[in-house]
TORKOL-4160 file (C-alpha; in steps of 0.2 Angstrom, whole numbers, padded with zeros to 4 digits, m for minus):
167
<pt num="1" X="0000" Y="0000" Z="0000"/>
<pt num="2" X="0015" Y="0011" Z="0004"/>
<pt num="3" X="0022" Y="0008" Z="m0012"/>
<pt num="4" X="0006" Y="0012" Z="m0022"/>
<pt num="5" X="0004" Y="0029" Z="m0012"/>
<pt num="6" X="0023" Y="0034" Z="m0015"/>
<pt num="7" X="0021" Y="0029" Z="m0034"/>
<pt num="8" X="0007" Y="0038" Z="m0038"/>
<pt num="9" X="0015" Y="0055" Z="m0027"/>
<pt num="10" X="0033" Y="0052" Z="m0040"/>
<pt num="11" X="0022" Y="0051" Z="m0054"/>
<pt num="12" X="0011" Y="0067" Z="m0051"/>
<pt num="13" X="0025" Y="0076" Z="m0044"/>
<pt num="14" X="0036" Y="0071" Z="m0060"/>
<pt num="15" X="0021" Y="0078" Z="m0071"/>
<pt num="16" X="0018" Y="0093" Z="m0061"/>
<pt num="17" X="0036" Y="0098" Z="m0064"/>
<pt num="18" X="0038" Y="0093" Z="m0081"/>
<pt num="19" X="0021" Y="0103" Z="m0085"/>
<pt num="20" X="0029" Y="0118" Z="m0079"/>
<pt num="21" X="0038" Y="0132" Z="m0089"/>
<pt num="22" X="0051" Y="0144" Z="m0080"/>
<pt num="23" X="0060" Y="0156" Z="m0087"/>
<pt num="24" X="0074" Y="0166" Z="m0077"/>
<pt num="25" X="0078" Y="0186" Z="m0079"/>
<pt num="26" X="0090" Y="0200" Z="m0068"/>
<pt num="27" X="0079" Y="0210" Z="m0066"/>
<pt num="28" X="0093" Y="0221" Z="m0060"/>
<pt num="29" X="0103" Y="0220" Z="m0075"/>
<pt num="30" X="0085" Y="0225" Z="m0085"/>
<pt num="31" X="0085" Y="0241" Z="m0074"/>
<pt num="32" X="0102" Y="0245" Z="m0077"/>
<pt num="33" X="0099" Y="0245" Z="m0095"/>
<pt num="34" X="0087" Y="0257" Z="m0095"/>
<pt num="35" X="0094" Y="0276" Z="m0095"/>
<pt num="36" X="0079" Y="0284" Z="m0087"/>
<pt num="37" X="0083" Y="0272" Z="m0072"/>
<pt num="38" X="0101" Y="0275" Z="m0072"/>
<pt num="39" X="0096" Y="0295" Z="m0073"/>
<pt num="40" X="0083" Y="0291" Z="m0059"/>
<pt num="41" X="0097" Y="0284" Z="m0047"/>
<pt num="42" X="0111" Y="0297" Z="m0051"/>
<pt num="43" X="0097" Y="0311" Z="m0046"/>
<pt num="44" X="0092" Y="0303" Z="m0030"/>
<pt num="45" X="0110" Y="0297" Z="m0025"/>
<pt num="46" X="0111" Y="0318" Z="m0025"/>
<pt num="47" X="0097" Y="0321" Z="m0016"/>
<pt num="48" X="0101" Y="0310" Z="m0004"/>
<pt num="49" X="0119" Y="0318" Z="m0003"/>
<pt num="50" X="0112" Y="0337" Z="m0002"/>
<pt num="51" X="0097" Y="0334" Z="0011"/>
<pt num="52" X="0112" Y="0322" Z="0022"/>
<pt num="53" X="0122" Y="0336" Z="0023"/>
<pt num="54" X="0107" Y="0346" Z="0031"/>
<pt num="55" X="0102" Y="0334" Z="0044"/>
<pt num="56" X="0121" Y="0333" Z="0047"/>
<pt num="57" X="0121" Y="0353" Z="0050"/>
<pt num="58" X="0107" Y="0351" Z="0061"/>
<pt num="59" X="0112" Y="0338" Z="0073"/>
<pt num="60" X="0131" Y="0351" Z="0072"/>
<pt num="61" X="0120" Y="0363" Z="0080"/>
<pt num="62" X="0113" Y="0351" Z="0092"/>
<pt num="63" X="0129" Y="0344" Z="0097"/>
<pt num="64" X="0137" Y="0364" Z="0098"/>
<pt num="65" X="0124" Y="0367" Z="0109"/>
<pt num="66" X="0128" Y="0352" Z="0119"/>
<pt num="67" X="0148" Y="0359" Z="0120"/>
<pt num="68" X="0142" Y="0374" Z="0126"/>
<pt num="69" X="0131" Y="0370" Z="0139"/>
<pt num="70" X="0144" Y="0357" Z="0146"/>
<pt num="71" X="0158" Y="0371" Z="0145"/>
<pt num="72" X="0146" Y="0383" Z="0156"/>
<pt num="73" X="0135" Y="0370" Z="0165"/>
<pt num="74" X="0147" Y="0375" Z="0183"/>
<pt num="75" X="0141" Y="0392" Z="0182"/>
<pt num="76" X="0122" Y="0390" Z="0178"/>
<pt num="77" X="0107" Y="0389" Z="0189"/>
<pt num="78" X="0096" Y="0376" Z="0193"/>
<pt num="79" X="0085" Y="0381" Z="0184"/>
<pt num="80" X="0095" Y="0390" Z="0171"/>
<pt num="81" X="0102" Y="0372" Z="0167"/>
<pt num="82" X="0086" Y="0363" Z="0165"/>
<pt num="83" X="0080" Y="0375" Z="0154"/>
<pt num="84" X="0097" Y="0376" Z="0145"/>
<pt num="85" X="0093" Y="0355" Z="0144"/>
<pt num="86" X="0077" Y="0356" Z="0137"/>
<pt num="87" X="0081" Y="0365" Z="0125"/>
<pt num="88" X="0094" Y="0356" Z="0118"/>
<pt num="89" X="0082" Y="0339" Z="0121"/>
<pt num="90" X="0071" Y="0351" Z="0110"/>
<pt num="91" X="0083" Y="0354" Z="0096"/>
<pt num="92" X="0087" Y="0336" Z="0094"/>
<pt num="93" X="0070" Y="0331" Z="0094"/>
<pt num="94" X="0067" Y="0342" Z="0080"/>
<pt num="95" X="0082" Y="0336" Z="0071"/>
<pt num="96" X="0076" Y="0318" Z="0073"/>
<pt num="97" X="0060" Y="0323" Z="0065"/>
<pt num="98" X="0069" Y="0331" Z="0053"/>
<pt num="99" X="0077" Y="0315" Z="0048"/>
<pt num="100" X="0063" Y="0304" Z="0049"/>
<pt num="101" X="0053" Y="0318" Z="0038"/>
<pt num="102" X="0067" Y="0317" Z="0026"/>
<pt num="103" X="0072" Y="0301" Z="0024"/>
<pt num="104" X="0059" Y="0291" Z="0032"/>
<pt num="105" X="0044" Y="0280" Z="0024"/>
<pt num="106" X="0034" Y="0295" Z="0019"/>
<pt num="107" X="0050" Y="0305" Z="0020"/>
<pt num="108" X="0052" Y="0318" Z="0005"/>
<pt num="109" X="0065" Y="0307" Z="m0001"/>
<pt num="110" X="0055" Y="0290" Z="m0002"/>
<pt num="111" X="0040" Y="0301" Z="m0010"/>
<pt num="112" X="0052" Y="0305" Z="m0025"/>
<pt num="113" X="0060" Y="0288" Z="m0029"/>
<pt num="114" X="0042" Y="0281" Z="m0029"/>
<pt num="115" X="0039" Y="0297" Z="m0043"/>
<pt num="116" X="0056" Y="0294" Z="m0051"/>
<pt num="117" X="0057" Y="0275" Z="m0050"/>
<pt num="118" X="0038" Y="0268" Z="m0051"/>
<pt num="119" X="0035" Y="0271" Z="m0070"/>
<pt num="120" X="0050" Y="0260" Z="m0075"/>
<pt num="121" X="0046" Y="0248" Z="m0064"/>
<pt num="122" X="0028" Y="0246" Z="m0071"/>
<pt num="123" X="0035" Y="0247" Z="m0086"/>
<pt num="124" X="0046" Y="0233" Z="m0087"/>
<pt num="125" X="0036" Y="0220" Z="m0077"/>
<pt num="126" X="0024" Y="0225" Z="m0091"/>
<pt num="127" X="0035" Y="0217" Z="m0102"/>
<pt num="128" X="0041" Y="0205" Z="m0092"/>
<pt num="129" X="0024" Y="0200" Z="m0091"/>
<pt num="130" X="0020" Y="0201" Z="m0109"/>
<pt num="131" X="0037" Y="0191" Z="m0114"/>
<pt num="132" X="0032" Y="0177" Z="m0101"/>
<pt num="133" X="0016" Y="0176" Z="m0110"/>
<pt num="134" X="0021" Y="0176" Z="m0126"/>
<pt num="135" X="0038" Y="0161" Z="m0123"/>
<pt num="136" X="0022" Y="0154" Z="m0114"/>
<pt num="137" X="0029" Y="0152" Z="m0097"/>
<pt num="138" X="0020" Y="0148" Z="m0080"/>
<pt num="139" X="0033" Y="0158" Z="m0070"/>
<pt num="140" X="0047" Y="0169" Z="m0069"/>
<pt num="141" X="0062" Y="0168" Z="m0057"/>
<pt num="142" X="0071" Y="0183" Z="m0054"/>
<pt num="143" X="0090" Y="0180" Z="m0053"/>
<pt num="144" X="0094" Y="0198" Z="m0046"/>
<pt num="145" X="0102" Y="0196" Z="m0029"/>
<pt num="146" X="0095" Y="0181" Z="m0025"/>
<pt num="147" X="0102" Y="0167" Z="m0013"/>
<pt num="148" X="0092" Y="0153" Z="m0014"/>
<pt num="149" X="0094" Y="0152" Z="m0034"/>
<pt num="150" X="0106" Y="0139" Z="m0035"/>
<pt num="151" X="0107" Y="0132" Z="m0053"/>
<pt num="152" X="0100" Y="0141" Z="m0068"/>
<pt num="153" X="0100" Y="0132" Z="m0084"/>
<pt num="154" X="0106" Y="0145" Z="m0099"/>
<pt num="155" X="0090" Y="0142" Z="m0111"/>
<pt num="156" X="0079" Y="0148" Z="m0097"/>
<pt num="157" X="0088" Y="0165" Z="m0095"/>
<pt num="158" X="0079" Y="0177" Z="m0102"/>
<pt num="159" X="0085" Y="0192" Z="m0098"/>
<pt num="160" X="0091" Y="0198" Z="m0113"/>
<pt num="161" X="0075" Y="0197" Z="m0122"/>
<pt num="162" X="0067" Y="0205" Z="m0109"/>
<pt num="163" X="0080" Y="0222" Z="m0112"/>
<pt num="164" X="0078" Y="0220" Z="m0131"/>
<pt num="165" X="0061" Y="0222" Z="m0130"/>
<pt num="166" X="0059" Y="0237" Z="m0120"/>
<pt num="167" X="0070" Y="0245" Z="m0133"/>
């Protein structure tokens, strides 16, 4: 009985997997061909450079304030010292915030890679989809930076045709 089950398992499992069509792209290497995504990248790596350099200022000034309270903290009040504190608890606050408003989720600068980068990517899984339909295929793996891909057979690499076709 245990034999019949395990047979009839090997010989669906042998015709699910034969019934199968994969094809395998880098999607990375698709993105990297495409010039407006190149341009994309480039214009965020400087946005990202410009609006660093503020949040750096920022927690400067934070961290100035910090000196100059330590170097005067002897000859403060009481109270003069927890006001001097807050203040600086205050700025640094606002600094994180500043931050977060920057380069967080809804930060200014994940708002314009999803303006920059979004059309592109519909784009090419559009043809990504269109070419799988057209070789026929019932999936596609994507190669790009993936670690459990271990073996890719050359005839199911696709990802040429995929750059040729968005040309």
């Amino acid at each position: 009985m245990k034999r019949l089950i395990l047979l009839a398992a090997l010989v669906l499992g042998i015709g699910t997997v034969s019934a199968q069509n994969c094809i395998v792209v880098d999607s990375e290497k698709i993105f990297k061909s495409i010039d407006a995504y190149n341009q994309a990248i480039t214009e965020l790596d400087q946005l990202a450079e410009e609006y660093q350099k503020l949040v750096d200022a920022k927690f400067e000034a934070v961290e100035q304030l910090y000196q100059n309270y330590v170097a005067q903290r002897a000859s403060l009040t009481a109270s003069t010292r927890q006001s001097r504190e807050n203040a600086i608890l205050a700025q640094e606050r606002a600094a994180q915030e500043y931050q977060e408003g920057i380069f967080g989720k809804e930060g200014t600068l994940m708002k314009r890679r999803v303006e920059l980068i979004e059309p592109i990517q519909k784009r090419v899984f559009a043809a990504i989809e269109a070419y799988a339909k057209q070789a026929g295929a019932d999936a596609v793996i994507d190669s790009a930076n993936n670690p459990t891909l271990l073996f890719t057979a050359p005839a199911a690499e696709r990802t040429q045709q995929i750059i040729e076709l968005l040309r």
